[in-house]
C-alpha positions as CSV (number, residue, x, y, z in Angstrom):
1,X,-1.8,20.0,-31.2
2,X,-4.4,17.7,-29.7
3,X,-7.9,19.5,-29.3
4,X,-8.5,20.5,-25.7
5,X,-10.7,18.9,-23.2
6,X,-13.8,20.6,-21.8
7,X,-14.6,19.7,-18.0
8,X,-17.5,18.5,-16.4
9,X,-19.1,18.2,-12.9
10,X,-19.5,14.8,-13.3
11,X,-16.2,13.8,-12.4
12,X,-15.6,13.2,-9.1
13,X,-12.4,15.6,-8.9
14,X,-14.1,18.3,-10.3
15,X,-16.7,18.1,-7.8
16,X,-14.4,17.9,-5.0
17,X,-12.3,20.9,-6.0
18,X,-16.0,22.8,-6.3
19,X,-16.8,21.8,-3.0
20,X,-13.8,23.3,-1.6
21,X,-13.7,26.2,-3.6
22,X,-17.0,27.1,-2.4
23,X,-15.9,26.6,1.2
24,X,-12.9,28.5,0.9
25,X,-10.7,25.7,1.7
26,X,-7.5,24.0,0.0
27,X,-7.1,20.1,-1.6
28,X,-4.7,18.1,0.2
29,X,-3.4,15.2,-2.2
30,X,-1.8,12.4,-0.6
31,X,0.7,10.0,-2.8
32,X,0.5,6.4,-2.1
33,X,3.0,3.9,-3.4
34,X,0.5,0.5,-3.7
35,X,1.9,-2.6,-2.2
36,X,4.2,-0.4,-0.1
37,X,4.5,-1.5,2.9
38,X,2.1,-4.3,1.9
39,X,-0.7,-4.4,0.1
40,X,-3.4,-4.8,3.1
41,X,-1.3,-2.0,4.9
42,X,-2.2,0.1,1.5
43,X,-5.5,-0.4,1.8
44,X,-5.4,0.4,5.1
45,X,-3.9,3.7,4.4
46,X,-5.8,4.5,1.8
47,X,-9.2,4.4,4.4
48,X,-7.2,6.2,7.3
49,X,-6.0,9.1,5.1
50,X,-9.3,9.3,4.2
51,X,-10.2,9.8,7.8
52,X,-7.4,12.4,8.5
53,X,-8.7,14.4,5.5
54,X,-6.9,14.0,2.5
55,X,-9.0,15.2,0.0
56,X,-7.4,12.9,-3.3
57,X,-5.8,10.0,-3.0
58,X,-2.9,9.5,-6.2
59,X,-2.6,5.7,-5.9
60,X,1.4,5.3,-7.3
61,X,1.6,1.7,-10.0
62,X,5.4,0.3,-8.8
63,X,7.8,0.4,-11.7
64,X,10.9,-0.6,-12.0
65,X,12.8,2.7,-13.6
66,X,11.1,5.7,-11.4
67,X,13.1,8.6,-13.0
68,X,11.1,11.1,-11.8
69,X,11.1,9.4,-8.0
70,X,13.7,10.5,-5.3
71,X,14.8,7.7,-3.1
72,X,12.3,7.0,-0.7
73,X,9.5,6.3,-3.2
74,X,12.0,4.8,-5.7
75,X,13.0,2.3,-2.6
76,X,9.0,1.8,-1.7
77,X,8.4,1.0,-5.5
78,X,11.0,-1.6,-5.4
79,X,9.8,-3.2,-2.2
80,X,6.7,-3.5,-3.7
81,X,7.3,-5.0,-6.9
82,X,10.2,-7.5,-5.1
83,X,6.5,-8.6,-3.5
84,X,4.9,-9.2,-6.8
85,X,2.9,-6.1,-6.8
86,X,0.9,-5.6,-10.5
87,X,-1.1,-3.0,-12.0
88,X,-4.3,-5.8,-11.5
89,X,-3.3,-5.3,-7.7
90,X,-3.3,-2.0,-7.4
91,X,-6.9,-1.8,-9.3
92,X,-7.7,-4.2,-6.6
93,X,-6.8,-2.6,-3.7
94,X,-8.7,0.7,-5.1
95,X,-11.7,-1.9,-4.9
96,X,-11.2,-2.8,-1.8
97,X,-10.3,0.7,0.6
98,X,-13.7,1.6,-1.8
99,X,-12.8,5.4,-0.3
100,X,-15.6,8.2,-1.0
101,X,-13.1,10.6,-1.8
102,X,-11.4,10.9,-5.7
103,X,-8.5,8.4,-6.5
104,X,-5.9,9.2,-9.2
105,X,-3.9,6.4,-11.1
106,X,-0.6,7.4,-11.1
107,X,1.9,5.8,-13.1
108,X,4.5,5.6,-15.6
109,X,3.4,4.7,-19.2
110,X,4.8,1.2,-19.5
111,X,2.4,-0.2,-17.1
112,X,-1.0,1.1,-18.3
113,X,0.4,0.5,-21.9
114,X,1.3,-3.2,-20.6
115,X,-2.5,-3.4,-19.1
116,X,-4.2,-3.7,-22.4
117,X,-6.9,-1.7,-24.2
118,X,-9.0,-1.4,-21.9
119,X,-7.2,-0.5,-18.6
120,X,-8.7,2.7,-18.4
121,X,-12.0,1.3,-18.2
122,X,-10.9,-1.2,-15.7
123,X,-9.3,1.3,-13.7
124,X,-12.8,3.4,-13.5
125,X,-15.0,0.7,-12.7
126,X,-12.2,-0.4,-10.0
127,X,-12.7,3.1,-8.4
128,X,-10.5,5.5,-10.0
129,X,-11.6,9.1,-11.2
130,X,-8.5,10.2,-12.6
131,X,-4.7,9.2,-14.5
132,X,-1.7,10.8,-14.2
133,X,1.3,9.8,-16.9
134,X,4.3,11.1,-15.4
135,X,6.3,10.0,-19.1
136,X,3.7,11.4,-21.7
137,X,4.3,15.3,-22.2
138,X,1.9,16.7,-24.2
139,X,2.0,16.5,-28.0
140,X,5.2,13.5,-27.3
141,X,1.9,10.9,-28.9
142,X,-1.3,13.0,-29.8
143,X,-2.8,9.1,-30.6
144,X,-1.9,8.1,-26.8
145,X,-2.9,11.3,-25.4
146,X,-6.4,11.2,-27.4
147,X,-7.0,7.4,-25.8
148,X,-6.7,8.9,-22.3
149,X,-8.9,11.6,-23.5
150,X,-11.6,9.6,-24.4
151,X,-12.1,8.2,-21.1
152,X,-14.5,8.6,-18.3
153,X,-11.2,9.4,-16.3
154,X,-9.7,12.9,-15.5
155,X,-6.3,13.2,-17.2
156,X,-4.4,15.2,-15.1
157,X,-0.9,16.6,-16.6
158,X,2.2,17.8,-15.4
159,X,3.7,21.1,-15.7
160,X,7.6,21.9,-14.6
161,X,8.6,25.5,-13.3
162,X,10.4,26.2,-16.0
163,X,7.3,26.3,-18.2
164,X,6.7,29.0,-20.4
165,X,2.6,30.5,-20.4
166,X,2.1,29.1,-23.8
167,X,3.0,25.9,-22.9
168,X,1.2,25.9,-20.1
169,X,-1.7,26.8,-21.9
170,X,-1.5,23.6,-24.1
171,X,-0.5,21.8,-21.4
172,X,-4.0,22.5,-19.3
173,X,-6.1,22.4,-22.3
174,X,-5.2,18.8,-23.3
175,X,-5.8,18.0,-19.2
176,X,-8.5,17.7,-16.6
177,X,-9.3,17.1,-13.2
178,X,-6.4,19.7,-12.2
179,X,-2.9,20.7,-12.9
180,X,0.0,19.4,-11.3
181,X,2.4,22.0,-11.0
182,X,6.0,20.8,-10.1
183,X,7.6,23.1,-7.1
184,X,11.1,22.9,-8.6
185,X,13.3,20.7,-11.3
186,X,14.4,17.3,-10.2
187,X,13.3,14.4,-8.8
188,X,10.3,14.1,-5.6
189,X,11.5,13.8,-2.2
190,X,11.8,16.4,0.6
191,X,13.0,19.7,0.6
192,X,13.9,21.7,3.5
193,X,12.4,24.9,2.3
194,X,10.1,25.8,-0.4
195,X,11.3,27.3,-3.9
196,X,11.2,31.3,-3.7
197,X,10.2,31.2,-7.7
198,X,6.9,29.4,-6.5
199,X,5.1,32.6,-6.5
200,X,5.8,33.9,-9.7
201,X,5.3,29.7,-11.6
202,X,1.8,29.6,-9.7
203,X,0.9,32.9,-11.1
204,X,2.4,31.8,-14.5
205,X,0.0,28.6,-14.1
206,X,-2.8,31.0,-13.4
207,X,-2.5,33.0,-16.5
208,X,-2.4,30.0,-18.6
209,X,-5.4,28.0,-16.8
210,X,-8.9,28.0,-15.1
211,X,-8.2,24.5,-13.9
212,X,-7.1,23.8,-10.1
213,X,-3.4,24.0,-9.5
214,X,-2.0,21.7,-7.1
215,X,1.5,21.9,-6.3
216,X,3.6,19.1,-5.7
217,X,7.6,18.0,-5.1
218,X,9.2,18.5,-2.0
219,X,6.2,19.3,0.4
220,X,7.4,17.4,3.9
221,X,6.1,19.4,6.6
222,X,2.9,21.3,7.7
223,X,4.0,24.8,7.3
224,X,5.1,23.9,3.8
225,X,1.9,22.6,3.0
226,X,0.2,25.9,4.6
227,X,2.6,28.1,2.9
228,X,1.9,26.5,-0.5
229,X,-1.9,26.4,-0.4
230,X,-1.2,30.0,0.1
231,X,-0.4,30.3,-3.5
232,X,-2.5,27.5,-4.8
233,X,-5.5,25.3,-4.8
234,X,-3.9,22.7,-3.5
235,X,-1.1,20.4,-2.0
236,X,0.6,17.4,-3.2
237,X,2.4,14.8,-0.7
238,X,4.2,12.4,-1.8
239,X,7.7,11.3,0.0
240,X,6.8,11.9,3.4
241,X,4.0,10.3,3.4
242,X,5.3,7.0,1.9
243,X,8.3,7.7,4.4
244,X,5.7,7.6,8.1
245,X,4.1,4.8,5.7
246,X,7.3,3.1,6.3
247,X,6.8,3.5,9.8
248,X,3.1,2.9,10.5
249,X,-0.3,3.3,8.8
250,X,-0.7,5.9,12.4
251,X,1.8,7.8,11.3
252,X,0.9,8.5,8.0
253,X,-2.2,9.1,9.3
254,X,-1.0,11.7,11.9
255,X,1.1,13.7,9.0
256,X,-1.9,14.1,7.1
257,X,-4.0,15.9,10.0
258,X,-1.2,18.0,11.1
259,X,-0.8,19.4,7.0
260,X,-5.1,19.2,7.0
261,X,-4.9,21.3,10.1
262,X,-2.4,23.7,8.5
263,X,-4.4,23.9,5.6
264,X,-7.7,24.6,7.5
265,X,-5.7,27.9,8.3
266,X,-5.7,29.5,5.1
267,X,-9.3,29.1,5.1
């Protein structure tokens, strides 16, 4: 097992999730595809989801095999790669919105890997805080993992439902930033309701980890988001906001202050 990490308050993600701890208030993460629908429209949305108060932004690197993607962000990864969207672009575009609040690399590990050896520190100085692999589960490449480590870059991990505590445990301690907790098994996209096991993974998650828990996969509407932050520290969108993407940088824009305002209420 990889040694664990040990947090500070100088990154940017920590400091957010401080901030709204202290103000008894919830993280709303908001999942971009880059280049989708184009890439000034990204940067764009990136700015006005700013402004509707997203609290992270995770900035999605196209790829061309999303397994873990349902259809609507598989389709907005292919759009954007059909217009020659690259990993150098997406840094770019993080240059450009040049948002206040943290941004998150997301991405499979093919592209970083095809970036070179020092991605990660292009990525920081382009404006990221944090990377999320969604291919590299803990202790699959300690030598991988310990590169991400090393880092001036939050390396948040995933953790499924099906999780057991020790796991989880492992999982958090070779992470920072926070832990995304996945709602349910399969792929992202929206659900109509959300998983009654939720409860009893979050507390799971809790027993296992100090860091923030943000839960993400099939969060679509406001009262979702309102009844997950209920349970955890924060909310991760993903689908439906690439889907109103699809239909305007407005309403994206508009999501994202209904599920803020819906959030505020747990406060």
């Amino acid at each position: 097992m990889a040694s664990g990490l040990v947090t500070t308050s100088s990154n940017a993600l920590d400091t957010r999730f401080q901030t709204l701890r202290a103000s008894g208030r919830k993280a709303l993460v908001c999942y971009l595809t880059a280049g989708y629908p184009t890439r000034a429209q990204t940067v764009a949305l990136m700015r006005a989801l700013e402004a509707a108060g997203a609290d992270v932004i995770e900035i999605g690197v196209p790829f061309s095999d999303p397994m873990a993607d349902g259809p609507v962000i598989q389709a907005s990864s292919q759009q954007a790669l059909e217009q020659g969207t690259t990993l150098e672009d997406v840094l770019a575009m993080v240059r450009e919105a040049n948002v206040e609040i943290p941004v998150v690399l997301f991405s499979y590990l093919n592209p970083i890997l095809a970036g070179g050896p020092d991605v990660l520190s292009r990525a920081r100085e382009a404006g990221c805080d944090g990377v999320l692999v969604t291919d590299l589960p803990v202790g699959a490449d300690p030598e991988r993992e310990r590169w991400f480590a090393s880092h001036d870059l939050a390396f948040v991990r995933l953790v499924a439902p099906t999780t057991p505590v020790e796991r989880m445990r492992e999982i958090a301690n070779n992470g920072s930033g926070f832990v995304y907790l996945i709602s349910r098994l399969g792929v992202t996209g929206a659900r109509a309701d959300v998983s009654a096991e939720l409860p009893e993974t979050v507390a799971r998650a809790r027993a296992a980890t100090s860091l923030p828990i943000c839960v993400g996969f099939g969060v679509s509407t406001p009262a979702q988001a309102r009844t997950v932050a209920q349970l955890a520290d924060g909310v991760v969108v993903g689908t439906a906001i690439v889907k109103a993407a699809g239909e305007s940088v407005d309403a994206a824009a508009a999501l994202v202050r209904a599920m803020r305002a819906e959030l505020d209420r747990t406060a």
